[in-house]
N, C-alpha and C positions, 0 to 999 in steps of 0.2 A: 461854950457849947451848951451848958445848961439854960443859962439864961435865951438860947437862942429858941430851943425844944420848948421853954416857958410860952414865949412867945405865941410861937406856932399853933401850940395846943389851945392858947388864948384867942387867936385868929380864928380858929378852926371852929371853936364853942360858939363864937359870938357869927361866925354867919350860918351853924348849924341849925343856930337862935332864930336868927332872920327869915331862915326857911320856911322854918315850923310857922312861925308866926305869923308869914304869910300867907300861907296854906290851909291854917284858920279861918284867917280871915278871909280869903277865898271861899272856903266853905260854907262861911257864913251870908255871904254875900251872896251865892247861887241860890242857899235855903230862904232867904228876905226876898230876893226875885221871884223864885219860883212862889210863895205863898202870894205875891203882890199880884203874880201872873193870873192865879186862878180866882181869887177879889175880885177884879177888873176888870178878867174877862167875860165877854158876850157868852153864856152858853151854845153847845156846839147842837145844831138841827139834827134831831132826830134823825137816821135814816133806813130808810122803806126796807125791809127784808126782803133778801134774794128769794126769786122764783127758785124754785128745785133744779136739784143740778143735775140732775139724772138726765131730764134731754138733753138729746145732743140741738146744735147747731143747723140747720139743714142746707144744703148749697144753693143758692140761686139756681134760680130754674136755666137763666140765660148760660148755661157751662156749656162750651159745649161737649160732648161725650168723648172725642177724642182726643180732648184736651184732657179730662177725667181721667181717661183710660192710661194717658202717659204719664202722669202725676202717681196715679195708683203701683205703675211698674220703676219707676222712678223711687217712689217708697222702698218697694221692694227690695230692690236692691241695694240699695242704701243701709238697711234693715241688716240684708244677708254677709255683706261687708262686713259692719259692724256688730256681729253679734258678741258677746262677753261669754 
């Protein structure tokens, strides 16, 4: 029985070992990519700054208002349903 528990504990070291040591080396291999990533890569284009968010959107002229009007009470109650 002791020599068997010997064993075991021996089994258990040596793929606790293999783990680790994989997992290194994983990590070392994501950090060599990633530094390779950014070497090699193209720089990323500039881009242009959002207009102001403050206006709104405006609906197309072609709506037509009855359509609007149902949308609008449609919200509504959607709204009054679901209050919290």
């Amino acid at each position: 029985m002791n020599e068997l528990m010997s064993q075991a504990i021996d089994l258990m070291v040596a793929g606790m070992g293999f783990v680790f040591v994989f997992l290194i080396v994983l990590v070392l291999a994501t950090l060599l990519m990633s530094k390779l990533i950014t070497r090699f890569s193209s720089p990323e284009p500039a881009t242009p700054a959002r207009a102001s968010r403050a206006k709104k959107p405006s609906a197309p002229a072609s709506v037509d208002p009855d359509v609007a009007e149902a949308i609008k009470k449609a919200i509504a109650q959607f709204r009054s349903r679901h209050k919290k």
